[in-house]
Structures are given as structure tokens and as C-alpha cells.
LUMDOFI-398070 format. One record per residue (C-alpha): y, z, x; residue number from 1. Coordinates in steps of 0.05 Angstrom, whole numbers, plus 5000, padded with zeros to 4 digits. Example, Ala and Ser with C-alpha at 12.3 -4.5 7.8 and 13.67 -1.06 7.14 Angstrom:
2
{Y->4910 | Z->5156 | X->5246 | seq->1};
{Y->4979 | Z->5143 | X->5273 | seq->2};
REM end
This chain:
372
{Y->5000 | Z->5000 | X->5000 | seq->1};
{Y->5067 | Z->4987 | X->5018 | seq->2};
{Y->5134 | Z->4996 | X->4991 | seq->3};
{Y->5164 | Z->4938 | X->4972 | seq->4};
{Y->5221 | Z->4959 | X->4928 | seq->5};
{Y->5265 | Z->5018 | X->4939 | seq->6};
{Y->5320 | Z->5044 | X->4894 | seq->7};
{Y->5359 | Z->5112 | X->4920 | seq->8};
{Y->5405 | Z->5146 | X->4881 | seq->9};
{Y->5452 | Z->5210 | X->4907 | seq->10};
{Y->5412 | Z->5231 | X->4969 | seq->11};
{Y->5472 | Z->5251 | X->5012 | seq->12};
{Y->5521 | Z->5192 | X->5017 | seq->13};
{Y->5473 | Z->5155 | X->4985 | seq->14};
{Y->5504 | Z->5143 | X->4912 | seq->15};
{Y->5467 | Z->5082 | X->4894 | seq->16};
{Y->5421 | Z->5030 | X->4933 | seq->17};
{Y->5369 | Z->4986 | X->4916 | seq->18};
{Y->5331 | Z->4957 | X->4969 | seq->19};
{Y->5274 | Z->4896 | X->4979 | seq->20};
{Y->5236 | Z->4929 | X->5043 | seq->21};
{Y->5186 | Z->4874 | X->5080 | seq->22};
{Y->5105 | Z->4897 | X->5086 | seq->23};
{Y->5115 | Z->4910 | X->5160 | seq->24};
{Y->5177 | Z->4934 | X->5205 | seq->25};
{Y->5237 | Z->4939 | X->5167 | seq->26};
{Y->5293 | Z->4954 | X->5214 | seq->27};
{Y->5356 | Z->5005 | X->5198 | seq->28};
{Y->5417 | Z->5006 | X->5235 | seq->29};
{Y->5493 | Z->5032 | X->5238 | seq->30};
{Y->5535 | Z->5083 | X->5266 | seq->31};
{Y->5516 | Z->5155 | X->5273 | seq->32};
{Y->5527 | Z->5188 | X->5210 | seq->33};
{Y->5528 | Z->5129 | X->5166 | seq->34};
{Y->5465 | Z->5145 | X->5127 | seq->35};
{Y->5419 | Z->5117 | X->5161 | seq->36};
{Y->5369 | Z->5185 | X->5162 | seq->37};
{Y->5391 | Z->5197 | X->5092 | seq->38};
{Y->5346 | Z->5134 | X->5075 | seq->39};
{Y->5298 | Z->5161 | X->5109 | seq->40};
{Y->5298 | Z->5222 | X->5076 | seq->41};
{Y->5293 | Z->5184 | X->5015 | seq->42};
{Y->5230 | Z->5152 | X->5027 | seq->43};
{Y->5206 | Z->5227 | X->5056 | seq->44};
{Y->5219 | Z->5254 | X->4981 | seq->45};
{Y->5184 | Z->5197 | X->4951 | seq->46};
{Y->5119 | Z->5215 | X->4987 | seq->47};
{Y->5128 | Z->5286 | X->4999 | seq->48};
{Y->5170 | Z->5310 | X->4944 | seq->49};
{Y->5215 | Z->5353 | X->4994 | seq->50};
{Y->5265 | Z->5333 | X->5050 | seq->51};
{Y->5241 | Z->5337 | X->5123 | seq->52};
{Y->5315 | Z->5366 | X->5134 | seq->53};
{Y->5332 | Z->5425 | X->5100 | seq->54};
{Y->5287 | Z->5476 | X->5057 | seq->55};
{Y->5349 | Z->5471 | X->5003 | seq->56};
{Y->5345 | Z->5413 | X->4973 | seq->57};
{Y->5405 | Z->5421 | X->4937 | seq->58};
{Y->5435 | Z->5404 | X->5002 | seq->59};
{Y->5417 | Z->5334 | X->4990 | seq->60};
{Y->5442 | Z->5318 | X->4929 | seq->61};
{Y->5499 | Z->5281 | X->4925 | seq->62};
{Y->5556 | Z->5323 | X->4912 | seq->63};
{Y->5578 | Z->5276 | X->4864 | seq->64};
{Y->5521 | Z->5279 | X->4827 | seq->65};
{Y->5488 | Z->5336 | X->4787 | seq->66};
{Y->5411 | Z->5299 | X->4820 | seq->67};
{Y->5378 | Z->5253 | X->4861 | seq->68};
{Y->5330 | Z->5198 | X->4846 | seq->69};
{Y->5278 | Z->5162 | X->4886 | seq->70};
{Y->5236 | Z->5104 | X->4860 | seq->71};
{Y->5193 | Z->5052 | X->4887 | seq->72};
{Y->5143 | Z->4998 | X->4878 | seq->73};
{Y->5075 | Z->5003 | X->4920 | seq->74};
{Y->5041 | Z->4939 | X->4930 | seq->75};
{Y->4979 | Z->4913 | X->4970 | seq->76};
{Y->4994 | Z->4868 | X->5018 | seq->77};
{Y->4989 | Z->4802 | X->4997 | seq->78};
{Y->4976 | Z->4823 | X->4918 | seq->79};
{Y->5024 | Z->4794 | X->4863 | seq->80};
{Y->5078 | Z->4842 | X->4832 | seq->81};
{Y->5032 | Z->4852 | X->4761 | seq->82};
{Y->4989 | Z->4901 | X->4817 | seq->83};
{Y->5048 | Z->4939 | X->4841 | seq->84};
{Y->5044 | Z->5026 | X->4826 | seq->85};
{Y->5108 | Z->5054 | X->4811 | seq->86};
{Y->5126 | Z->5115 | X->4841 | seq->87};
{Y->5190 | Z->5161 | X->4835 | seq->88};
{Y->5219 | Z->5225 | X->4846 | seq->89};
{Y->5277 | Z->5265 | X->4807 | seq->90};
{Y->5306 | Z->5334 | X->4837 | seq->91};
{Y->5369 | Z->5360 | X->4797 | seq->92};
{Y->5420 | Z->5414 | X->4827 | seq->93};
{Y->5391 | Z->5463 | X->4788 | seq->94};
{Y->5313 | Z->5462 | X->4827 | seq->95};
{Y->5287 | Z->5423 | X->4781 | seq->96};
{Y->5242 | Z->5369 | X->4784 | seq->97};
{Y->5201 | Z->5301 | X->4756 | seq->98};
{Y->5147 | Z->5278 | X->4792 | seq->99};
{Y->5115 | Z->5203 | X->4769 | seq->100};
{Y->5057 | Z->5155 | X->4794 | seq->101};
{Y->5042 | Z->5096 | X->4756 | seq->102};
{Y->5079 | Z->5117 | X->4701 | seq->103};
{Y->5051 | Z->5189 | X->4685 | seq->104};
{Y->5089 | Z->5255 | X->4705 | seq->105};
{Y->5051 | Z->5290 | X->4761 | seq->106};
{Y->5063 | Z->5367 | X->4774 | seq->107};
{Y->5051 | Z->5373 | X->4846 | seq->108};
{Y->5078 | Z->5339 | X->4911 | seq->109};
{Y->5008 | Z->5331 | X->4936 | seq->110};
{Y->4989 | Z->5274 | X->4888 | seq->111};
{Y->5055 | Z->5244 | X->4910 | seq->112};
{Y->5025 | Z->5254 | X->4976 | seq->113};
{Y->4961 | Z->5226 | X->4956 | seq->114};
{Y->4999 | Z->5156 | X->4935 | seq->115};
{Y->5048 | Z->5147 | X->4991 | seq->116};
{Y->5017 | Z->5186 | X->5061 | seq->117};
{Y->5077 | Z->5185 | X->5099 | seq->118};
{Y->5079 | Z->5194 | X->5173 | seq->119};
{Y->5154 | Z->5222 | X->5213 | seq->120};
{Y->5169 | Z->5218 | X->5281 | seq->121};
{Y->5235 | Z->5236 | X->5293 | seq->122};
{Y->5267 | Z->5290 | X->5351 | seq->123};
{Y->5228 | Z->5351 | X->5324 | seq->124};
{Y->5160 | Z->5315 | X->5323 | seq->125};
{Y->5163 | Z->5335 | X->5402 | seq->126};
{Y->5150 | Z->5406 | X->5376 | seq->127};
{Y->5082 | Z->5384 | X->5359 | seq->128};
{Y->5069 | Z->5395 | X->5440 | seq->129};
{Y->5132 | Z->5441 | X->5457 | seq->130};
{Y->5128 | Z->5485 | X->5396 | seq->131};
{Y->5089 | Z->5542 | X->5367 | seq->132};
{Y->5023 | Z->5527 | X->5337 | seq->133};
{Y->5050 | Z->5532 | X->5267 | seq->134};
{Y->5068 | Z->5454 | X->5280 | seq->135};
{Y->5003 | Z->5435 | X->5305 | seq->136};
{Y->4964 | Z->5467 | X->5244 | seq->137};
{Y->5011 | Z->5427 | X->5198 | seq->138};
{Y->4987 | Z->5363 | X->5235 | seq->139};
{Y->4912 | Z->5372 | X->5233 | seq->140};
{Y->4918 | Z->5396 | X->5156 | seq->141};
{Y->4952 | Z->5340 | X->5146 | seq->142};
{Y->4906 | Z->5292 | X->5163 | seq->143};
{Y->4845 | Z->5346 | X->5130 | seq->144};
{Y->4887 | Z->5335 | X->5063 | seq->145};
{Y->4881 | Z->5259 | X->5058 | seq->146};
{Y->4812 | Z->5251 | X->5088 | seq->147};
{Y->4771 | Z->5314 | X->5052 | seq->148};
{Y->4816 | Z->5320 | X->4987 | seq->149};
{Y->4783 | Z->5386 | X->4965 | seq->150};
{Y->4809 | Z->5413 | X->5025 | seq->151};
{Y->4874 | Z->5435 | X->4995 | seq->152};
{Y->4837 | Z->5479 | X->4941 | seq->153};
{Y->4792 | Z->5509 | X->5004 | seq->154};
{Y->4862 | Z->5525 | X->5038 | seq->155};
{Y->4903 | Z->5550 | X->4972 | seq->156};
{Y->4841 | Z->5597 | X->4965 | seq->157};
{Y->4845 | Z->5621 | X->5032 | seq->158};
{Y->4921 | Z->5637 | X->5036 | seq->159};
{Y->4910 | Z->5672 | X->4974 | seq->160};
{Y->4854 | Z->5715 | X->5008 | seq->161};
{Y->4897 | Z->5721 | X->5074 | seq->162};
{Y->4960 | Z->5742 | X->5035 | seq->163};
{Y->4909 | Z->5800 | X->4997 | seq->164};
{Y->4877 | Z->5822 | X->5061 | seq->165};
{Y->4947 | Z->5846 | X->5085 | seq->166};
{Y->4967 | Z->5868 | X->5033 | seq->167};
{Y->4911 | Z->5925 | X->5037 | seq->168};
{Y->4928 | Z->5933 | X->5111 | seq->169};
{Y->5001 | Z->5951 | X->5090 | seq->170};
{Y->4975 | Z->6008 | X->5058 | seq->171};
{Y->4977 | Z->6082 | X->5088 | seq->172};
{Y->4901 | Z->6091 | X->5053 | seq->173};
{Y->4856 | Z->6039 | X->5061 | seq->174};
{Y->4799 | Z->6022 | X->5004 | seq->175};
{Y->4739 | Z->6005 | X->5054 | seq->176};
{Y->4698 | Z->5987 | X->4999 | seq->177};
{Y->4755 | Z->5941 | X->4966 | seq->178};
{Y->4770 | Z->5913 | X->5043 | seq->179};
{Y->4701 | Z->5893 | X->5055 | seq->180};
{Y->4697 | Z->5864 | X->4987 | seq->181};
{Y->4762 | Z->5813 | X->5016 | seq->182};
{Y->4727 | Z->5811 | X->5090 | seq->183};
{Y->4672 | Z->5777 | X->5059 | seq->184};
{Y->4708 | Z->5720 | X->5024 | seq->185};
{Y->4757 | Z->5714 | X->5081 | seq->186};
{Y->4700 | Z->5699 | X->5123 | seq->187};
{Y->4669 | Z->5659 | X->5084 | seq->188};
{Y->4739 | Z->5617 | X->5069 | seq->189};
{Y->4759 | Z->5623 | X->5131 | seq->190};
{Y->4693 | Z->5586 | X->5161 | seq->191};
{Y->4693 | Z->5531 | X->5108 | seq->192};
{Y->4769 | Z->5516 | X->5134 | seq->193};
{Y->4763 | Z->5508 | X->5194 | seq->194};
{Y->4694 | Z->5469 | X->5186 | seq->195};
{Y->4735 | Z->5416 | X->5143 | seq->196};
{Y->4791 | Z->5417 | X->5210 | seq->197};
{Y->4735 | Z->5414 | X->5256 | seq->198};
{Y->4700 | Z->5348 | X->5218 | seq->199};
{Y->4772 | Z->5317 | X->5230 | seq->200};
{Y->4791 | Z->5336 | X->5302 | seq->201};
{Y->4731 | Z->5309 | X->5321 | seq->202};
{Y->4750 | Z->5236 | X->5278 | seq->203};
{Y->4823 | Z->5239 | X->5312 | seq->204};
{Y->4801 | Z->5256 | X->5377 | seq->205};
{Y->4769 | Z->5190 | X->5399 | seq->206};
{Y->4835 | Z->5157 | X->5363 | seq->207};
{Y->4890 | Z->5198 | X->5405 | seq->208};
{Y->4852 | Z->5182 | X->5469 | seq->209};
{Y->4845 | Z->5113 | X->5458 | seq->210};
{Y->4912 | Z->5107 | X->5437 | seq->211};
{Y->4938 | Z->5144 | X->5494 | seq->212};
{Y->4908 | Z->5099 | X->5543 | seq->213};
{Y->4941 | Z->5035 | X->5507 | seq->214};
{Y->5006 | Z->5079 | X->5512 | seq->215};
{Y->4999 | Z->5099 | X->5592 | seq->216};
{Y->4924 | Z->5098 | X->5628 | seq->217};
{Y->4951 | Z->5156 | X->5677 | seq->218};
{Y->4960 | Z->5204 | X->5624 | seq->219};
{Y->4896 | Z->5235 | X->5618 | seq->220};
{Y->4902 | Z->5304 | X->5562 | seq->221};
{Y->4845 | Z->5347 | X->5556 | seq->222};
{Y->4861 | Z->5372 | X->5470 | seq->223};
{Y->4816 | Z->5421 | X->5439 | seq->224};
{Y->4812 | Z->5460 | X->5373 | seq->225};
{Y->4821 | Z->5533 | X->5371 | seq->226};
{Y->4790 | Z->5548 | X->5305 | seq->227};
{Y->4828 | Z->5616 | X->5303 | seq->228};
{Y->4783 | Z->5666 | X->5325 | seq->229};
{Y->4747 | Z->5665 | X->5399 | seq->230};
{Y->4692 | Z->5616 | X->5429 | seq->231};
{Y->4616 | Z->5651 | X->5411 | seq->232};
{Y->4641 | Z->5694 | X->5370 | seq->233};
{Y->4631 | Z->5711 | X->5302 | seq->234};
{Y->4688 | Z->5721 | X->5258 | seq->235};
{Y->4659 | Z->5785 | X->5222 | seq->236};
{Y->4654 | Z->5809 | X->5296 | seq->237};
{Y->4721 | Z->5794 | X->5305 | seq->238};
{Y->4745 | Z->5829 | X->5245 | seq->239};
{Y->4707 | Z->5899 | X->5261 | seq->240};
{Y->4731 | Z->5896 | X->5340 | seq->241};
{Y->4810 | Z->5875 | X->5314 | seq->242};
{Y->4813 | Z->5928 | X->5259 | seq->243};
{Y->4859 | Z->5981 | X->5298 | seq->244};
{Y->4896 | Z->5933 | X->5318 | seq->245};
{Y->4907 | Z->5903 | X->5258 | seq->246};
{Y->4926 | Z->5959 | X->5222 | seq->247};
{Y->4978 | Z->5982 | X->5270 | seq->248};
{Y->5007 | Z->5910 | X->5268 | seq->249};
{Y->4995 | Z->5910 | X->5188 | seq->250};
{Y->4969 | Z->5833 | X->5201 | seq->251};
{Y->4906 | Z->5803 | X->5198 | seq->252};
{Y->4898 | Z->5770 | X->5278 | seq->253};
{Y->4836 | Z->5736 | X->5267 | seq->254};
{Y->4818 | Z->5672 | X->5232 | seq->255};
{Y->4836 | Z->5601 | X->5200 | seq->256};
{Y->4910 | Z->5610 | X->5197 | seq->257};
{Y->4909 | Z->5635 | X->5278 | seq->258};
{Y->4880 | Z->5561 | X->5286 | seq->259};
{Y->4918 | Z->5520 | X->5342 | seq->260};
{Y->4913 | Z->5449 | X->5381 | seq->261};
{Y->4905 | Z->5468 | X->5459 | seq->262};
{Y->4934 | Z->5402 | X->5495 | seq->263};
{Y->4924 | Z->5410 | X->5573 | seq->264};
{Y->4942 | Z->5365 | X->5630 | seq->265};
{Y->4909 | Z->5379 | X->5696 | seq->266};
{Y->4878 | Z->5448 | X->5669 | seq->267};
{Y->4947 | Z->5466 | X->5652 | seq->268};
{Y->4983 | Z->5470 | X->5600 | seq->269};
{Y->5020 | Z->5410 | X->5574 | seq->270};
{Y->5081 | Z->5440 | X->5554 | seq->271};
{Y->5081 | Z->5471 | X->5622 | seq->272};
{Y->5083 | Z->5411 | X->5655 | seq->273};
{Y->5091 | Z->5348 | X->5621 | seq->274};
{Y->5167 | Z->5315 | X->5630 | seq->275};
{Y->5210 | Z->5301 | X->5574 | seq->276};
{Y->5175 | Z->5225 | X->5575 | seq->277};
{Y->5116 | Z->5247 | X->5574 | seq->278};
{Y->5113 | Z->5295 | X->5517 | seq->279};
{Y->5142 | Z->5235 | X->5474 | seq->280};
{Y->5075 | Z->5191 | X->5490 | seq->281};
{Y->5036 | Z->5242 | X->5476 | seq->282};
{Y->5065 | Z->5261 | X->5415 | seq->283};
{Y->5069 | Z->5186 | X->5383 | seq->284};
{Y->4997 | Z->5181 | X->5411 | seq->285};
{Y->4973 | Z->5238 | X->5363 | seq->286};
{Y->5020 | Z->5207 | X->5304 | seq->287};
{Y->4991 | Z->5139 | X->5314 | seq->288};
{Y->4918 | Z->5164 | X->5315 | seq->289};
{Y->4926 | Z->5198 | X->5254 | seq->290};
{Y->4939 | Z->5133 | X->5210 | seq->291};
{Y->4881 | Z->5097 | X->5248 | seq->292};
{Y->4839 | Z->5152 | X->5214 | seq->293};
{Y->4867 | Z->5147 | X->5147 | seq->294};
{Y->4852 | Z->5080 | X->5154 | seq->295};
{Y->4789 | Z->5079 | X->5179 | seq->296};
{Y->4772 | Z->5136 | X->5138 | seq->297};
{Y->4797 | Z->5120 | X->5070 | seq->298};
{Y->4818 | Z->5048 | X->5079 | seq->299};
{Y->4886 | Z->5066 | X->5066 | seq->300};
{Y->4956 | Z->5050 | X->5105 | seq->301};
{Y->5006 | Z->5098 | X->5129 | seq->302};
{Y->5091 | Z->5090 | X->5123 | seq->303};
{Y->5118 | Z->5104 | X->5183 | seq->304};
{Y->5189 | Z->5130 | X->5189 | seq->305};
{Y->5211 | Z->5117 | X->5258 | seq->306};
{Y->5285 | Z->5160 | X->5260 | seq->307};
{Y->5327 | Z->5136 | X->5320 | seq->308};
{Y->5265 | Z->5130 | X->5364 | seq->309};
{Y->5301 | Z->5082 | X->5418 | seq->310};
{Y->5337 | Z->5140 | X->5438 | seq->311};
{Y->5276 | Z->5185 | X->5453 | seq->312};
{Y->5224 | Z->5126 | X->5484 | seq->313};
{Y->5233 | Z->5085 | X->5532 | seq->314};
{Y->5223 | Z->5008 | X->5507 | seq->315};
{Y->5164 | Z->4992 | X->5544 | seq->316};
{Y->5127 | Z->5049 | X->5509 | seq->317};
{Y->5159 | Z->5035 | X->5443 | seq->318};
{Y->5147 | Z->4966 | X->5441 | seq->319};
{Y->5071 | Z->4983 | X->5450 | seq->320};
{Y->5069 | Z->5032 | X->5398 | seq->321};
{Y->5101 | Z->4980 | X->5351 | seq->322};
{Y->5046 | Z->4935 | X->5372 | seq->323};
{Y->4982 | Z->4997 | X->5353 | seq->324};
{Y->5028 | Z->5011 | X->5290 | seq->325};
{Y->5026 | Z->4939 | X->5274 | seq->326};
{Y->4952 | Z->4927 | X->5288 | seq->327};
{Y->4936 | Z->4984 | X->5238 | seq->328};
{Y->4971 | Z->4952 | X->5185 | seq->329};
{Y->5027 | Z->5007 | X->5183 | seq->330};
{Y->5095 | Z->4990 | X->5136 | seq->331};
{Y->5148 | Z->5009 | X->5185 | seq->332};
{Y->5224 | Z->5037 | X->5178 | seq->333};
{Y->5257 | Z->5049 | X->5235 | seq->334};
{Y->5331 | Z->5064 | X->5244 | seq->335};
{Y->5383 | Z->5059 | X->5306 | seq->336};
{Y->5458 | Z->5042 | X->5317 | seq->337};
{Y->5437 | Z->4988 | X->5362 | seq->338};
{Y->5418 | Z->4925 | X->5313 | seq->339};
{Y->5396 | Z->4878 | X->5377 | seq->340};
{Y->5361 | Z->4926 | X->5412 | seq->341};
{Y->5320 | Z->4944 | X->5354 | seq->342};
{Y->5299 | Z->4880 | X->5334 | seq->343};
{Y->5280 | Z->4852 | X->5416 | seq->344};
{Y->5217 | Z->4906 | X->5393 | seq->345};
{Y->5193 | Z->4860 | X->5338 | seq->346};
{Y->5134 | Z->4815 | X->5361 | seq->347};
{Y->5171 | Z->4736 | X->5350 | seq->348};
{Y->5119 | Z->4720 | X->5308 | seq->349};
{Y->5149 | Z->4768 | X->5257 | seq->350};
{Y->5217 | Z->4767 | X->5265 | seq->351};
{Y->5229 | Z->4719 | X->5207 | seq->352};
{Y->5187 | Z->4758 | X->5162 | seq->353};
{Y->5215 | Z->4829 | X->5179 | seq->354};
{Y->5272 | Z->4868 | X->5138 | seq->355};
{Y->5349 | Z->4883 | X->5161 | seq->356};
{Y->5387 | Z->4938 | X->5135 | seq->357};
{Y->5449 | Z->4958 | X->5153 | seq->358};
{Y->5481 | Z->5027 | X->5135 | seq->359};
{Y->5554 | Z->5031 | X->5128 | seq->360};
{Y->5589 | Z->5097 | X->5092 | seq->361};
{Y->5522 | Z->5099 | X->5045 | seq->362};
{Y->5524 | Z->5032 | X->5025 | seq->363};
{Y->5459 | Z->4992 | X->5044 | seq->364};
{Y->5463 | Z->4920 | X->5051 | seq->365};
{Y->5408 | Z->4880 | X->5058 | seq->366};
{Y->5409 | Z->4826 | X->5123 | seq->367};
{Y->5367 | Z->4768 | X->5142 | seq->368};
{Y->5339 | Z->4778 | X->5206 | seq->369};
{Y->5373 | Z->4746 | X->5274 | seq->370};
{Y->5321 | Z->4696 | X->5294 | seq->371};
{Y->5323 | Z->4710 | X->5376 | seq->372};
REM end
């Protein structure tokens, strides 16, 4: 599926645009605060049904306007229009919200999800190496989610549980009886999560290395899956040994949500010691692996939203991950201030074929691509 109609209205600066996107790189330029994220964002909230910039949403409406409204048309690539899903997304001011696929209201931004897997790579995607492990959870449950889609029940249950479990450890008496009673599902949760995490890392894995050597052969990363609790171990074992400790730090410190991606380089620790460069490969290696999965997995294409990207990778690189986003059949949007500079990384042979947008005060106009 791919977008192939896009109409935005009060996202930011964004009062009204409607837009024609092209099934493969669709290229978004002007000047730095124009509104060229804000489209992004758009297409975020389409898929996600949240922005991937700020936690209040009302912060992206329009202050002209009392909501903001996403819709689009998903099409197979090469299908007539009579096939296309529609898809759209209404927040108001007020928090509240419509959710639609194919014409029927849906109550939860996972079967937006579901429709439109969307894919980010923008400046804090680099946290997915450099940051805590919070980020790298997101990623692998991510991927979970669209390939296993009872996972998200498994996981729902399981924060539930977590959440319970301290709870009880917050209390100056503790129930034994009622704590063993919520040990035994936690394990039991717990081991079915990161089961479902464990059947994907090892699906990705062969992906991110592969892709990685496309991206640079000399950058060889050793990444493993913590599952959250240690190596020949049992977690029950875990739970009696941590128990002191976890009721001094009222926390449970054992289990699925202590889950983490190690990523080493040289038996060291990548953040330790990758450069800036570096990092960046590594990171669009893992983001580009993780499409090839979906793909392979459930036959189904990512959209890839590619925020000002020539200023974080160098061409050389970028221009080869157009190329693996490209083979995978990825829809593409990728924005810049530099119009010619983003469109010398569109293979010739689809130059003619590709879309041009260019931002100016929140008004989109569509462009026909400079034939170079």
C-alpha cells in the first residue's frame, strides 16, 4: 500500500493542502521552518494516531482552527483507484478524536497502525544506539506488533500485571499469598513476551546485518537481545533473589519490561565508541531491516518518513539506503531545504516518475520533477 492522495488540514501552519504523492520517493523541500516536518507529522498521525513531536497534541492544531484532519487514499501499486482504502484521522482542541479505515470508525491507533506501518528516521532515531533502552524496546515491539498481531494483547496484559506487582511492593505490609498469586502470571506473561520479541530479533537480525554490509562492509556490530532478566537464569529465580531489593526500591527489577538491544563494536559498546557517522548507519541499518521483515513477513510495505536526513548522512550512504529502501518497495517522503541536492539521490530511472513538493509558509505546491 501506498499513499497516493493526501489531504491535511490545521496541523501547525498547515491550514489546508491536498496533495497527489508518487508510489515511490516523493521529495519535500523549503526553508527551515516552512512546514516541511509539519507534513510529516501529518502522515505520522495518519498511521499512528499521535505526533512524533510533542505528547500534547493540542500543540499541533492549528491555532486557527478548533482541529486537525488527516486523510488519505491507500492504493497497491499498480491497482486502479476503485481498490484504493481510505484512511483519516480527526483530533479536536478539546482531546478528542475520530479514527476511520475504509470507511468505518476505529477506536484505537493500533488498527491505524495496522493499515499504514509507518517507519521515522529523523535526528532522535540516533537515540535508538545513544539512548536508554526505553528506545530500543519501542523498536523491537514495533516490529512484534505488525508481525505477531496478538502480541499487543500479550503486552497490555503484562503492563497490567507489572503495574499490579508494584503496586503491592509500595505497600508497608506485603500479602505473600496475594504476591505470589501476581509472581505467577508475571512470569508466565513475562516469558510469553519476550518469546514473541525473541521470534522477531532473530527475523531482523539476518536483515540488519545484511543491510549493514550494503551500507559499509567495515562495520561489523555484534546486537543481542537482553530478554530482561539474566542469561541461565530463571525468572522465578530472579524474582526470589531480587525481592529485598525490590522492595527497598518499591520496583519490580526483573523481567520483560527490563528488556534491551545490546549493540557492541569490537566487544565494546557501540555508543562508547562509534562516531557520530557511524551511529547514523547503524541506526538506518536497523530502520531499513525492519521493513524488509514486514515485507517478507507479511507481504506488506512500509512509508518511510525521511526528516532532513541530508543533514545527518553523508550522500554516499544515503544514496544507498535510497537504493535498499527502493528495492523493498518502500513509498518514500523525504524533506530538505536543498531541492537539487535531494533529487541527485533519486536513481534517473525514476526521476520522471517521482513527486516534488515544495513548502512555503504552509502552503504545499505540487512540482514536476527537474529532469537532471
Amino acid at each position: 500500500m501506498y499513499v497516493s492522495k493526501l489531504s491535511v488540514q490545521g496541523v501547525r501552519n498547515i491550514q489546508q493542502s491536498l496533495l497527489h504523492p508518487k508510489a515511490n520517493i516523493n521529495i519535500i523541500y523549503g526553508e527551515n521552518g516552512s512546514g516541511k516536518t509539519s507534513l510529516l507529522e501529518a502522515i505520522y498521525l495518519l498511521g499512528r494516531g499521535r505526533s512524533f513531536r510533542t505528547t500534547n497534541l493540542k500543540a499541533a492544531i492549528n491555532r486557527a482552527s478548533e482541529a486537525c484532519t488527516v486523510f488519505a487514499l491507500l492504493e497497491k501499486e499498480g491497482a486502479s483507484g476503485g481498490s484504493a482504502v481510505p484512511i483519516g484521522v480527526s483530533r479536536s482542541s478539546g482531546g478528542g478524536f475520530v479514527f476511520k479505515v475504509a470507511g468505518r470508525q476505529v477506536y484505537t491507533s493500533s488498527q491505524l497502525a495496522e493499515t499504514l506501518p509507518i517507519v521515522l528516521m529523523n535526528s532522535d532515531s540516533f537515540a535508538l544506539v545513544e539512548g536508554g533502552p526505553g528506545h530500543r524496546r519501542r523498536f523491537i515491539d514495533w516490529g512484534v506488533f505488525h508481525v505477531e498481531h496478538s502480541f499487543r494483547e500479550t503486552l497490555r496484559k503484562y503492563q497490567r500485571c507489572h503495574k499490579q506487582r508494584n503496586n503491592l511492593l509500595r505497600h508497608d505490609k506485603i500479602s505473600t499469598a496475594e504476591l505470589g498469586v501476581w509472581d505467577r502470571e508475571f512470569i508466565g506473561l513475562s516469558i510469553q513476551v519476550a518469546e514473541c520479541r525473541q521470534r522477531y530479533f532473530d527475523k531482523v537480525l539476518p536483515e540488519f546485518h545484511s543491510v549493514l554490509r550494503s551500507l559499509n562492509r567495515d562495520l561489523n556490530i555484534d546486537l543481542h537481545l537482553f530478554r530482561g532478566w539474566a542469561e541461565g537464569s530463571s525468572l522465578d529465580i530472579e524474582l526470589t533473589k531480587n525481592y529485598q531489593r525490590d522492595r527497598v526500591s518499591k520496583t519490580t527489577n526483573s523481567g520483560a519490561h527490563r528488556a534491551d538491544l545490546k549493540l557492541k563494536y569490537e566487544g565494546r559498546p557501540a555508543s562508547d565508541v562509534l562516531s557520530r557517522g557511524q551511529t547514523k548507519v547503524v541506526v538506518l541499518a536497523m530502520l531499513i531491516a525492519q521493513g524488509r521483515v514486514l515485507r517478507r513477513q507479511r507481504n506488506q510495505d512500509c512509508v518511510y518518513l525521511l526528516d532532513d536526513l541530508a543533514a545527518e548522512l553523508d550522500k554516499a550512504h544515503l544514496s544507498r539506503g535510497m537504493d535498499l529502501l527502493l528495492e523493498q518497495n518502500a513509498q518514500i517522503f523525504m524533506t530538505g531545504t536543498n531541492k537539487e541536492a535531494l533529487q541527485t539521490l533519486v536513481p534517473k530511472a525514476l526521476v520522471s516518475g517521482s513527486g516534488l513538493f515544495h513548502v512555503k509558509q504552509g502552503v504545499v505546491d505540487q512540482e514536476e520533477p527537474d529532469l537532471i
